[in-house]
ZAMARGU-4260 file (C-alpha; in steps of 0.2 Angstrom, whole numbers, plus 5000, padded with zeros to 4 digits):
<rodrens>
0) 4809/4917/5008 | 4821/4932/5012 | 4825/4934/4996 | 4806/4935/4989 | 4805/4949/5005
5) 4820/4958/4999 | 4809/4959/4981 | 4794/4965/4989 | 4803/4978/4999 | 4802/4988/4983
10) 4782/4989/4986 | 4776/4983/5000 | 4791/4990/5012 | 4780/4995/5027 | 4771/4977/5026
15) 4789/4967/5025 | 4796/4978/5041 | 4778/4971/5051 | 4783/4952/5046 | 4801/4955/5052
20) 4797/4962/5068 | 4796/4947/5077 | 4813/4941/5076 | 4824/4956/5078 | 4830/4949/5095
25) 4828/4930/5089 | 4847/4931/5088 | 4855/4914/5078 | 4853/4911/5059 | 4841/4927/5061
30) 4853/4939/5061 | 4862/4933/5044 | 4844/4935/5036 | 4840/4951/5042 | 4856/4958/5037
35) 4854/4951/5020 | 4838/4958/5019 | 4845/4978/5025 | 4859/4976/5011 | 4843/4976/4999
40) 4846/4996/4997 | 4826/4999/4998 | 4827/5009/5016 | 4818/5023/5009 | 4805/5015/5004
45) 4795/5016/5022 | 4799/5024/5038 | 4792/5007/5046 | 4806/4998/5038 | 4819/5012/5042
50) 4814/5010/5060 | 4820/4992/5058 | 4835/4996/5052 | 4841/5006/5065 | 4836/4994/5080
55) 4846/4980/5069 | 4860/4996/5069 | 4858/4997/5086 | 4862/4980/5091 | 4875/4977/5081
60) 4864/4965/5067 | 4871/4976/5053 | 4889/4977/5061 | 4896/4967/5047 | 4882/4974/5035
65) 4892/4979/5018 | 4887/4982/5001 | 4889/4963/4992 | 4889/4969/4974 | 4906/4975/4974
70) 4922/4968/4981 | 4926/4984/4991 | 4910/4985/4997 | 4906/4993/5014 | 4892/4999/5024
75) 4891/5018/5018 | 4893/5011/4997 | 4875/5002/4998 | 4866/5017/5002 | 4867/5024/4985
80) 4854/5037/4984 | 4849/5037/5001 | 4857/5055/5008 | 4847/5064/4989 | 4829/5054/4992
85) 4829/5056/5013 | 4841/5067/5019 | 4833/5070/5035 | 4834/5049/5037 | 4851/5050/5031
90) 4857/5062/5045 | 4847/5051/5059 | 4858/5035/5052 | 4873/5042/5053 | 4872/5047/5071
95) 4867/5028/5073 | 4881/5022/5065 | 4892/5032/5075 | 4885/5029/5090 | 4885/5011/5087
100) 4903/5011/5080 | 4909/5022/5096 | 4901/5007/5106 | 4910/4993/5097 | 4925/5003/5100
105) 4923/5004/5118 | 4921/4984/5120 | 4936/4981/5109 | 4952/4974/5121 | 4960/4986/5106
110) 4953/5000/5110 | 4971/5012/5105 | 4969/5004/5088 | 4950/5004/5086 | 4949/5022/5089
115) 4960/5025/5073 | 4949/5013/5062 | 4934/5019/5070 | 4928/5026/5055 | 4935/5019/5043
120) 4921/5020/5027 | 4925/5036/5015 | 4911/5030/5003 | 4899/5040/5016 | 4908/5055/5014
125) 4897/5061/5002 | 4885/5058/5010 | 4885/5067/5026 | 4887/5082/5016 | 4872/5081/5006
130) 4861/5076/5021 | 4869/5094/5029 | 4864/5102/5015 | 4849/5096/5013 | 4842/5095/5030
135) 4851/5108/5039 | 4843/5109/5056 | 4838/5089/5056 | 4857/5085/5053 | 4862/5095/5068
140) 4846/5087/5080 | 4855/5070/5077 | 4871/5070/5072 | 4880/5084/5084 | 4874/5075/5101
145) 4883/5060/5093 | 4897/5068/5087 | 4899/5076/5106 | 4896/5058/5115 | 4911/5051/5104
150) 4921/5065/5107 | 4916/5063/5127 | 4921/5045/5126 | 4936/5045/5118 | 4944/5063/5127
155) 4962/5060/5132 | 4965/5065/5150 | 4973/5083/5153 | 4977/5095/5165 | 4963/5111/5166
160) 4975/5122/5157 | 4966/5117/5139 | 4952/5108/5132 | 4951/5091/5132 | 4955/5082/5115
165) 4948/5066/5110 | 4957/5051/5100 | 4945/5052/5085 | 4946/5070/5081 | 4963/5074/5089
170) 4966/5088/5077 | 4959/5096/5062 | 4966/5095/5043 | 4963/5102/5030 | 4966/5095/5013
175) 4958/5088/4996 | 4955/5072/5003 | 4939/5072/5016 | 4940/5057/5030 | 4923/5051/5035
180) 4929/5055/5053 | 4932/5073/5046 | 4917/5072/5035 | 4906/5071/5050 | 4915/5088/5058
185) 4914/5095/5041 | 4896/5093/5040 | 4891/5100/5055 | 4898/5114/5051 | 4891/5116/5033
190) 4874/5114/5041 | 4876/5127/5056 | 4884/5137/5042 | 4866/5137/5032 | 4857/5140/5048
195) 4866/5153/5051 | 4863/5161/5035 | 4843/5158/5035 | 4843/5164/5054 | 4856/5166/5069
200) 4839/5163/5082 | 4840/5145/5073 | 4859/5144/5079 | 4854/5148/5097 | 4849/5129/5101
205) 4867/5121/5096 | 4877/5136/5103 | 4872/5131/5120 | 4875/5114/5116 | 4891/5115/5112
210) 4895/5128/5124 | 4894/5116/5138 | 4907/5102/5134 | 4925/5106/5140 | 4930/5098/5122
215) 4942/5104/5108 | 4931/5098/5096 | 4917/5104/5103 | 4924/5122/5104 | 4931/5121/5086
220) 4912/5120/5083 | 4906/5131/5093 | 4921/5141/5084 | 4915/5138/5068 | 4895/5142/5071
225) 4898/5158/5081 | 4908/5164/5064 | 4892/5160/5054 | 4884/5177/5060 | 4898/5186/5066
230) 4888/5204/5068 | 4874/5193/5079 | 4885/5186/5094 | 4900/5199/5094 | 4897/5201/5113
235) 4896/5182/5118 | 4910/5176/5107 | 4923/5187/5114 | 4916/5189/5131 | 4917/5170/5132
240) 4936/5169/5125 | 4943/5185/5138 | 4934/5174/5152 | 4941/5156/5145 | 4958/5160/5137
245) 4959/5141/5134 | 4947/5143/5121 | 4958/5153/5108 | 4968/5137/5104 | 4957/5134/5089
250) 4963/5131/5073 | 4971/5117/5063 | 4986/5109/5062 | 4996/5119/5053 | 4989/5136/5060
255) 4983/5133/5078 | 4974/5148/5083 | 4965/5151/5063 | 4950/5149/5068 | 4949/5158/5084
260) 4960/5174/5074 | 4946/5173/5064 | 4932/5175/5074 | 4941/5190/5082 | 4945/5199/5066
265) 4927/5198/5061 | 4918/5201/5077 | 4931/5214/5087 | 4923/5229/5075 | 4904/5226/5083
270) 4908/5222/5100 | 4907/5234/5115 | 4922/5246/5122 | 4918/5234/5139 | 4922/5218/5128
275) 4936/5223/5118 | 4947/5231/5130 | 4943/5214/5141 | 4950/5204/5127 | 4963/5216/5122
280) 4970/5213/5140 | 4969/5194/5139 | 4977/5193/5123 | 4992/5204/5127 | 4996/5193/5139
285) 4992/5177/5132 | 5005/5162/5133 | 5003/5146/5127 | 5005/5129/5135 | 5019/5125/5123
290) 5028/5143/5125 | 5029/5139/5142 | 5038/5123/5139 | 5058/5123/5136 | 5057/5122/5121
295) 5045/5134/5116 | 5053/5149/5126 | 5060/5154/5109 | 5042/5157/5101 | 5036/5165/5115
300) 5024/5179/5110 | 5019/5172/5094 | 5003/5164/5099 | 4998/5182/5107 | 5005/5190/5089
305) 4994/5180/5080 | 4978/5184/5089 | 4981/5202/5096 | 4985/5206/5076 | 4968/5199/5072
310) 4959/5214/5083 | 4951/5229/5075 | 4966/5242/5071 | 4956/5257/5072 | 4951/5250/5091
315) 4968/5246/5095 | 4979/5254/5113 | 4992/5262/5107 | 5001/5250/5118 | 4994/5237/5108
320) 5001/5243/5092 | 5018/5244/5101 | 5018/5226/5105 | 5012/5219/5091 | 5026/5232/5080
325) 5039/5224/5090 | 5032/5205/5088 | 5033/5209/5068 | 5049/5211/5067 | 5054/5196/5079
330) 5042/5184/5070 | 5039/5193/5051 | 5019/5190/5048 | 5005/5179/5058 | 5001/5163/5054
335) 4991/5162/5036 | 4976/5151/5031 | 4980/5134/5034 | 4986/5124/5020 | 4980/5108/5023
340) 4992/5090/5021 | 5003/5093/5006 | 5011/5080/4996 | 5026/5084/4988 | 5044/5077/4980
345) 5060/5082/4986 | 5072/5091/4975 | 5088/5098/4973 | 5090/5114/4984 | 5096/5123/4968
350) 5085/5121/4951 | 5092/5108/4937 | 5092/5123/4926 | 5100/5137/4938 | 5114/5120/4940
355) 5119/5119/4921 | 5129/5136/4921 | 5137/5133/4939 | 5154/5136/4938 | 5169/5123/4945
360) 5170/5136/4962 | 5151/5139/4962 | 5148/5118/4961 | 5160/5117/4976 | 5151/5133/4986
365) 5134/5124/4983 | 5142/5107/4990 | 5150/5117/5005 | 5132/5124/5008 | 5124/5111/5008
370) 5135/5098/5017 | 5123/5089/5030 | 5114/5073/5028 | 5102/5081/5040 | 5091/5095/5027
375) 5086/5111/5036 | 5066/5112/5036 | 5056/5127/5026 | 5040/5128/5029 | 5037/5137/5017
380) 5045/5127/5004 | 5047/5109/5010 | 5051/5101/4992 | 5068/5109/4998 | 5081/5095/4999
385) 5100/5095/5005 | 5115/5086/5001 | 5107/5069/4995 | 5096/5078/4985 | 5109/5090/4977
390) 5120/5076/4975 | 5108/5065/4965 | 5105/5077/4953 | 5127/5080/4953 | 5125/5064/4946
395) 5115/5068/4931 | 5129/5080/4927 | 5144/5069/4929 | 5135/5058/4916 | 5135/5073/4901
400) 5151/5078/4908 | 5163/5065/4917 | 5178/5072/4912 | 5174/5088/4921 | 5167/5081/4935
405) 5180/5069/4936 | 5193/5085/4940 | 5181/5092/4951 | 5179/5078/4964 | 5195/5078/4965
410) 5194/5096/4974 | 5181/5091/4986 | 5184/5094/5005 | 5191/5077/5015 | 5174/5081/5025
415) 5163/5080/5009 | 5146/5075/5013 | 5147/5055/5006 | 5135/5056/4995 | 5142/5068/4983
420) 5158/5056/4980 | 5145/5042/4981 | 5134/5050/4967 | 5150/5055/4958 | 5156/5040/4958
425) 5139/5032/4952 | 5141/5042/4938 | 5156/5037/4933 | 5154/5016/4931 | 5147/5019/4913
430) 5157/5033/4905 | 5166/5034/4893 | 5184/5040/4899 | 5197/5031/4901 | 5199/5018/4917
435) 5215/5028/4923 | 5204/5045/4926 | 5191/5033/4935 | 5204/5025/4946 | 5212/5042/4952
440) 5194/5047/4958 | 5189/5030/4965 | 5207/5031/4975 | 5200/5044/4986 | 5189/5030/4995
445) 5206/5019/4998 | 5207/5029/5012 | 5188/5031/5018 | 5177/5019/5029 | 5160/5026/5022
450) 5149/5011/5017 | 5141/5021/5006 | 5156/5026/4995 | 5163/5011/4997 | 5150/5000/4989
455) 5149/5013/4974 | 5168/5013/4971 | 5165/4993/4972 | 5154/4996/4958 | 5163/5004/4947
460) 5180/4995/4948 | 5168/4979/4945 | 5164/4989/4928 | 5181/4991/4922 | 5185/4977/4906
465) 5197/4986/4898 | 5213/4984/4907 | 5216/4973/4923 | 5216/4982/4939 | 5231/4991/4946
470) 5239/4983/4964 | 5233/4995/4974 | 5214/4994/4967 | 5215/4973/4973 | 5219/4977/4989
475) 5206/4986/4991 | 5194/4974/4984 | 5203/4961/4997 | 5202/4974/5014 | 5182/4977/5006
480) 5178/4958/5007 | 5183/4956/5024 | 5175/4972/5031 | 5166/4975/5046 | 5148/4975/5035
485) 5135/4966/5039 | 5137/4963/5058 | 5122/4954/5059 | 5107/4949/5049 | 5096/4962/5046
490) 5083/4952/5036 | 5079/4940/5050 | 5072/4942/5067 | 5054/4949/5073 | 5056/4968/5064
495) 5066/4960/5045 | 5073/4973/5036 | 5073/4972/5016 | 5056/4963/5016 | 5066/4947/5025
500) 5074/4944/5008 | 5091/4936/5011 | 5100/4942/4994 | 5092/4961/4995 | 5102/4963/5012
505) 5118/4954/5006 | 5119/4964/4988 | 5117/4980/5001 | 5132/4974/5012 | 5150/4979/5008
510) 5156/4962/5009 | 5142/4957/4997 | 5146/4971/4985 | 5164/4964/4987 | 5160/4945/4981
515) 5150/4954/4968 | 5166/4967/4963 | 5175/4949/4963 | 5163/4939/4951 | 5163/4953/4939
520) 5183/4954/4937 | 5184/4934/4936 | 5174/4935/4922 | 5183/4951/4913 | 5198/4945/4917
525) 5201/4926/4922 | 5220/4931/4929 | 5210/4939/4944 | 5205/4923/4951 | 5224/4921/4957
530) 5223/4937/4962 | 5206/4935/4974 | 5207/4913/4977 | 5212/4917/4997 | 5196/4928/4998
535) 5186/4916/4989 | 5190/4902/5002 | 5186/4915/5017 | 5171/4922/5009 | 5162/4904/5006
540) 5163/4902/5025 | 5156/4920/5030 | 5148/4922/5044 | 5134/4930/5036 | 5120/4922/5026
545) 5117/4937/5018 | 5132/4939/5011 | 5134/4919/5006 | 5120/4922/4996 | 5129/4933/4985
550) 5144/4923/4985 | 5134/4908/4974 | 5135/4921/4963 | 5154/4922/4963 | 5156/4905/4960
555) 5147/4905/4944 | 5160/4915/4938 | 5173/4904/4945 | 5165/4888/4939 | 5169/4894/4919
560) 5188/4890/4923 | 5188/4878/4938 | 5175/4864/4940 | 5183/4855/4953 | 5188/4869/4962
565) 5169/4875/4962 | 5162/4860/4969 | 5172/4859/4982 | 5169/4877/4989 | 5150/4876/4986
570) 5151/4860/4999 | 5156/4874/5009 | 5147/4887/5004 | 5130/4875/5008 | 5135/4871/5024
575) 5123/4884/5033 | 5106/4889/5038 | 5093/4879/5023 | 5085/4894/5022 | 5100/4899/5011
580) 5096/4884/4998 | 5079/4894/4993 | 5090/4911/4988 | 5091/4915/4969 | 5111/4916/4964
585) 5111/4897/4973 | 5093/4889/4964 | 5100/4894/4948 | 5118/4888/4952 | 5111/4870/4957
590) 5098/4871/4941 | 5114/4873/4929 | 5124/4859/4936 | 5108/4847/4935 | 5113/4840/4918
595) 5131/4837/4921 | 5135/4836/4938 | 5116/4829/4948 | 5125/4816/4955 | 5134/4828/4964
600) 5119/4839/4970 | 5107/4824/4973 | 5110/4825/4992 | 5108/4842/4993 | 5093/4844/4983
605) 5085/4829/4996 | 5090/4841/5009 | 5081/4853/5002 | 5063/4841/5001 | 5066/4838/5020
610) 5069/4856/5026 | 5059/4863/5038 | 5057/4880/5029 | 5042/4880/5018 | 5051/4888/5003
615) 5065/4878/5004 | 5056/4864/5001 | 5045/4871/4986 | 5063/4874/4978 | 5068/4857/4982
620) 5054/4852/4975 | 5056/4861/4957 | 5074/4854/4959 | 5071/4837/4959 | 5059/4839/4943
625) 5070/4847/4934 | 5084/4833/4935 | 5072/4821/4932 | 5070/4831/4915 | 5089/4827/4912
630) 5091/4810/4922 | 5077/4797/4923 | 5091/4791/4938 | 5082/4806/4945 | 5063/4797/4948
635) 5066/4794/4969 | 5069/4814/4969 | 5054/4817/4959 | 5043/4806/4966 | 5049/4810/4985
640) 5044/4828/4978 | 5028/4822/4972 | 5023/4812/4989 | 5030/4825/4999 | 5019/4842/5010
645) 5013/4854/4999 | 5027/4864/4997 | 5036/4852/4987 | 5021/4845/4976 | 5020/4867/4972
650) 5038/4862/4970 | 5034/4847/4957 | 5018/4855/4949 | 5029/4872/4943 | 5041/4861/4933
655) 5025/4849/4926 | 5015/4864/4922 | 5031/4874/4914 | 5037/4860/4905 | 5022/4850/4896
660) 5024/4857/4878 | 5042/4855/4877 | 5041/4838/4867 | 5055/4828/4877 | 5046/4833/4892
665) 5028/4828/4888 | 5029/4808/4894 | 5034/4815/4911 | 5024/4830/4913 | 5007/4824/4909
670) 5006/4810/4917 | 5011/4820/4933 | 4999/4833/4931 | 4986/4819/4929 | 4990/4814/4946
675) 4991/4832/4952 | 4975/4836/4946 | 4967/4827/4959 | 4980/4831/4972 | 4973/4833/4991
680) 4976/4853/4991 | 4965/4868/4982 | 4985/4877/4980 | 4992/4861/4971 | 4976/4858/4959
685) 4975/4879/4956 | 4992/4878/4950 | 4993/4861/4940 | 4978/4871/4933 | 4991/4883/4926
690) 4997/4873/4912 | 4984/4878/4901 | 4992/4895/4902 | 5004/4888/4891 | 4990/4884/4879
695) 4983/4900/4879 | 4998/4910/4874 | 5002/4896/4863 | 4987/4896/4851 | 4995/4887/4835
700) 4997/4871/4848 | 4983/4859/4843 | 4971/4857/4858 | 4966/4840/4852 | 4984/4832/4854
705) 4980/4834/4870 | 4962/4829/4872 | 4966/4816/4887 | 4973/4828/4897 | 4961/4841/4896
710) 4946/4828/4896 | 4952/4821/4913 | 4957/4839/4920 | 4937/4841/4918 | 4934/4826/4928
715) 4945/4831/4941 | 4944/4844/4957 | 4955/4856/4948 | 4942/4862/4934 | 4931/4867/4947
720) 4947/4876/4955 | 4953/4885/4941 | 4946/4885/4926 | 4950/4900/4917 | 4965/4897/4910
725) 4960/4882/4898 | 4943/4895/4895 | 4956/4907/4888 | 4963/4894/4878 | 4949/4889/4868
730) 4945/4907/4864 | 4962/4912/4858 | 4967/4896/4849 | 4968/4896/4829 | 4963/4879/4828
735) 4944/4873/4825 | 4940/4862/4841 | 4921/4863/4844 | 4917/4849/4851 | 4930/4848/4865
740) 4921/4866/4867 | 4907/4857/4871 | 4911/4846/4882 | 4922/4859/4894 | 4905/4872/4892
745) 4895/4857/4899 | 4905/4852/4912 | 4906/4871/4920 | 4889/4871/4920 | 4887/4859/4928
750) 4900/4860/4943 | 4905/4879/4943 | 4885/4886/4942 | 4884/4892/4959 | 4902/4900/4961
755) 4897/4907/4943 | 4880/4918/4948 | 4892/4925/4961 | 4898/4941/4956 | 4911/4941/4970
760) 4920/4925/4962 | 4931/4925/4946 | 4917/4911/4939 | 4907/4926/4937 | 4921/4933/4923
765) 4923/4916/4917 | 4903/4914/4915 | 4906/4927/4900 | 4919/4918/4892 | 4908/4900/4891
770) 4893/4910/4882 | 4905/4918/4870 | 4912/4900/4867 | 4896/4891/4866 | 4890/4901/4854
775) 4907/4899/4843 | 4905/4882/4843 | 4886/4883/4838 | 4892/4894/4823 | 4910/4881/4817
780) 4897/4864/4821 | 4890/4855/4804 | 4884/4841/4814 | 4864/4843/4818 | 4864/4830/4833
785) 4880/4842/4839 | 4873/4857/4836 | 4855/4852/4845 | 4867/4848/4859 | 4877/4865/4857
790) 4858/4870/4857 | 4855/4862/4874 | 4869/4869/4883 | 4862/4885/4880 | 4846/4880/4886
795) 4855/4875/4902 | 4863/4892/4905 | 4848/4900/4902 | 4840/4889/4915 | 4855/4892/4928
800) 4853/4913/4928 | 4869/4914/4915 | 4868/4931/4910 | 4880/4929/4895 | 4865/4916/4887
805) 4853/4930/4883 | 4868/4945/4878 | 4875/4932/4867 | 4861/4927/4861 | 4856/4943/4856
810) 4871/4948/4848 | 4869/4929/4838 | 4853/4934/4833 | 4858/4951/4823
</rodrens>
């Protein structure tokens, strides 16, 4: 019945809003209803209706009210049209909606956060805008009082020296990108802007309005409406700053007093001699709260500067001109516009193309310039970078020229910023000079402790092939793998750095860049592993699981020349946290001594099933499936995987899924798809589901080879789960297979309808896909009883609102 009232709404809207009446305050199942029935996007329709819009705005009804028809729909995206058709309507719904979103805010236990996402809805951006336009005077009757009330509600406390800020319009920006909280600001003052224009009596009303608040935003307002007719109030405006100095912080972020400048630069030609010389006074003398602060003492005067500098020269003291003379020269020119939130890269402080014909001693001038990891700020320029930035693009040039450069790091100061030898450094693992040029540079971080240029001289020496490393260059690769890096594990605990990935800290560690300098040599050079063996036996035992993760790695290397050897020190290597067992360099290590060595990894791989770590368990899981590929000695793993939680079966279902067109795979991947199919958990079935991924970007496979399978997936919970991939497989394939078309179009019809007509589920997008195939099928069928069943389906999809029935069958038809 709501949705037959939602039709009628389009005609009979005053009529509709008299039936619902009633049962605004019934509360229960009614407010679900009537909700749906306000997303209908008719409230222009009838002012009766509109009226029940905003009582069900009011008490919080619509507060989940959003537009359904897309998947980032909100409240302001389903009034489409509303703000061009009834902008006077438009203005008295968005004060509502604020009102009511400042009194969600105020019941919320968060109310620090809540005042942030307060509101949070840019679709209504536009909006507010047109309504201002549109309906000048009506936007201002609604909308200012609500702005004021929220401002009111949400002001900070302060001290009577300034006006009192509110946590929702704490400051004004200006930029391309318009905030609905800024929209509503922004809109008011478009609208008092048009008033203004048509008539300043018409302004007359709001001015004392916002006259009255002790607000900042308020003022900024009142700012912003008194500048609309700057030749009507010359005398009030400046009367009303000399006597409330307060008021002259107006502006925005990045040019506090811009606004209030303003307004004096326009109005001080028309006020009176009484007025100006009032203000002249107060603006001499005028000190900011922050130039009274400690350390702001060293700007002191250039608040004062910028405003006395906006007054009529020709009505200027001579004293005046004095001051302000003597403030140009301490503080160069007032403020400018302000510019808004810029975006912007940093860069080199010197220009790529100024750098190419920088000499040896200019290179090393421009280092000893810029030699801080800490950049100097320009406000004027902020892309400007420093040392790091410099240094990156040194780098670039040490590629092109690594002879040179080469020579030139060798000059560098001992108190070089670390990133230039770093960079240098960098640039040097790949090029083509010879290794002895490369180790006389790398030889410079012997002596340094800098993580930083210590893992890049780790780097490179793990690059050199060509020659084994000098005795001195082993050492160090020794003293690095047992440095003070890490201390402690970063990727764990409450605040995780590197996303909590275990291997992302220990590769970003020195003793991890170490066992990975160590893996690289043993497999140049296999004459290193006598030179690193005591290392290798310490570093298999660190303290750090971030590091151990990286020392699998290692072993790999090791394991090409000494099985035994390996074995033994991945015992070792294992006997930590499980959380280790899930990191990459040890899953693939295990996976590649399934085939000769799974008696030896069994237990661990069990230890993995039983973990208590979620992801530990999935790994164990796709370990024991992939042994039982190799060993059929392997079924108690698989099967413990396959009766195990859900992470292992996600464990077992990746192999069966990955695995099932590999022929020597096939008799145990089906069957335990079969049985996954039906499996307890929506993750499980979705991803069983997968495996006709593999079909689909396999499309010479013959679908009919595998017609049990797909038959009893269609039978099963999965096909309701996730049917797309075996959709996309009969669309794609190159082989002729109408009838198990069919059969899958029926059986969507008849289980995934509902989810179908929803254009909020991915059934909606597979809805197209069965049309298109039915059809198809139609078209390749010889068989009249099969195509008058092809013929059916159509008729059922036609009966079950399928939009693709009647667009295919419209394109069928031509």
């Amino acid at each position: 019945m709501c949705s037959y009232f939602r039709w009628q709404t389009e005609q009979h809207a005053e009529r509709v809003a008299e039936l619902l009446e009633p049962f605004v305050t019934k509360g229960g199942e009614w407010n679900n209803r009537l909700r749906y029935m306000m997303e209908g996007r008719n409230l222009n329709k009838s002012r009766r209706y509109f009226d029940l819009c905003l009582r069900l705005l009011d008490n919080g009804t619509l507060d989940e009210a959003k537009d359904r028809f897309a998947s980032n729909g909100t409240f302001w995206s389903m009034l489409y049209g509303f703000a061009e058709e009834r902008a006077a309507w438009c203005a008295e719904l968005a004060a509502h909606w604020l009102e009511r979103r400042m009194t969600v805010a105020k019941s919320s236990a968060e109310r620090e956060e809540w005042s942030w996402s307060l509101l949070n809805d840019d679709f209504g951006v536009e909006d507010l805008f047109t309504s201002a336009r549109n309906a000048p005077a009506e936007f201002l009757q609604h909308v200012l009082p609500a702005v004021l009330r929220v401002a009111e509600g949400f002001k900070y406390v302060q001290d009577d020296e300034a006006l009192s800020r509110d946590q929702v319009w704490p400051s004004r920006f200006r930029g391309e990108h318009i905030s609905m909280s800024e929209a509503y600001l922004g809109a008011c003052e478009t609208a008092l802007e048009l008033l203004g224009q048509q008539s300043p009596d018409t302004l007359r009303p709001f001015i004392t309005q916002l006259r009255a608040p002790k607000l900042y935003t308020a003022n900024h307002l009142l700012m912003s409406a008194y500048l609309c007719n700057a030749a009507a109030f010359p005398d009030e405006v400046l009367r009303l700053l000399a006597s409330e100095p307060r008021r002259l912080h107006c502006g925005y972020s990045d040019s506090a007093f811009w606004l209030s400048r303003q307004v004096i630069e326009r109005c001080s030609p028309h006020c009176t001699e009484e007025v100006f010389r009032a203000l002249e006074a107060v603006l001499l003398a005028f000190v900011s709260p922050h130039e009274r602060t400690k350390d702001g003492m060293r700007c002191r005067g250039h608040a004062a500067y910028n405003l006395a500098s906006a007054l009529s020269d020709a009505r200027q003291h001579s004293r005046t001109k004095t001051q302000i003379a003597a403030w140009r020269e301490k503080f160069s020119d007032p403020d400018g516009p302000p510019r808004g939130i810029r975006s912007y890269s940093v860069v080199s402080p010197i220009e790529q193309e100024s750098a190419q014909h920088m000499t040896d001693e200019q290179w090393l001038g421009a280092i000893t310039k810029y030699n801080s990891a800490e950049r100097r700020h320009d406000f004027e320029h902020p892309e400007r970078g420093g040392a790091h930035e410099l240094a990156s693009m040194l780098q670039k040039f040490v590629k092109e020229q690594p002879e040179r450069f080469a020579q030139l790091a060798l000059r560098f100061p001992d108190d070089t910023q670390p990133s230039y030898f770093m960079n240098v450094l960098d640039g040097l693992k790949e090029a083509t000079i010879s290794t002895e040029k490369k180790l006389v540079v790398v030889r410079r971080m012997f002596v340094r402790n800098d993580k930083a240029c210590l893992c890049a001289a780790l780097d490179l020496l793990g690059e050199i092939k060509d020659t084994r490393l000098p005795d001195d260059a082993i050492q160090f690769v020794q003293r690095a793998a047992q440095h003070s890096d890490p201390e402690s594990e970063l990727w764990d605990g409450e605040r995780p750095y590197y996303g909590g990935d275990i291997l992302t800290h220990g590769i970003n560690t020195v003793r991890g860049h170490a066992a990975g300098t160590i893996r690289n040599l043993i497999d140049h050079d296999s004459s290193h592993l006598a030179d690193f063996s005591a290392v290798i036996e310490k570093l298999v035992t660190d303290p750090s699981l971030a590091v151990r993760s990286v020392v699998a790695s290692m072993l790999a290397a090791v394991a090409r020349h000494d099985t035994p050897l390996v074995l033994r020190l991945l015992d070792r290597l294992l006997n930590a946290d499980d959380r280790l067992l899930a990191t990459p360099y040890v899953r693939e290590f295990i996976q590649r001594g399934l085939r000769e060595h799974f008696a030896h990894f069994a237990p661990t791989i069990e230890r993995m099933l039983h973990s208590t770590r979620n992801e530990v368990k999935k790994q164990g899981g796709i370990l024991a499936c992939l042994a039982r590929l190799y060993h059929k000695a392997a079924d108690t793993l698989s099967e413990m995987a396959l009766s195990g939680d859900e992470s292992c079966r996600l464990g077992a279902c990746e192999v069966a899924k990955s695995n099932l067109l590999h022929t020597e795979c096939r008799a145990w991947c089906e069957p335990t798809l079969l049985r996954l199919f039906s499996d307890g958990s929506k993750a499980v079935r979705t991803q069983a589901a997968g495996c006709f991924w593999h079909h689909w970007h396999s499309p010479d496979t013959a679908l009919t080879d595998y017609d049990s399978l797909i038959r009893s997936f269609l039978e099963s919970p999965a096909f309701a789960d996730e049917p797309t991939f075996l959709l996309h497989a009969l669309e794609d394939t190159r082989r002729r297979v109408p009838e198990v078309t069919l059969d899958v179009c029926e059986a969507f019809i008849t289980r995934c309808a509902e989810g179908a007509r929803d254009i909020r589920t991915s059934l909606a997008a597979d809805e197209h896909t069965i049309g298109k195939l039915v059809f198809t099928a139609y078209a390749q069928l010889q068989s009249q009883g099969l195509q008058a069943r092809a013929l059916d389906v159509i008729d059922q999809m036609s009966m079950e609102g399928f939009r693709s029935a009647s667009s295919h069958l419209s394109e069928f038809e031509r």
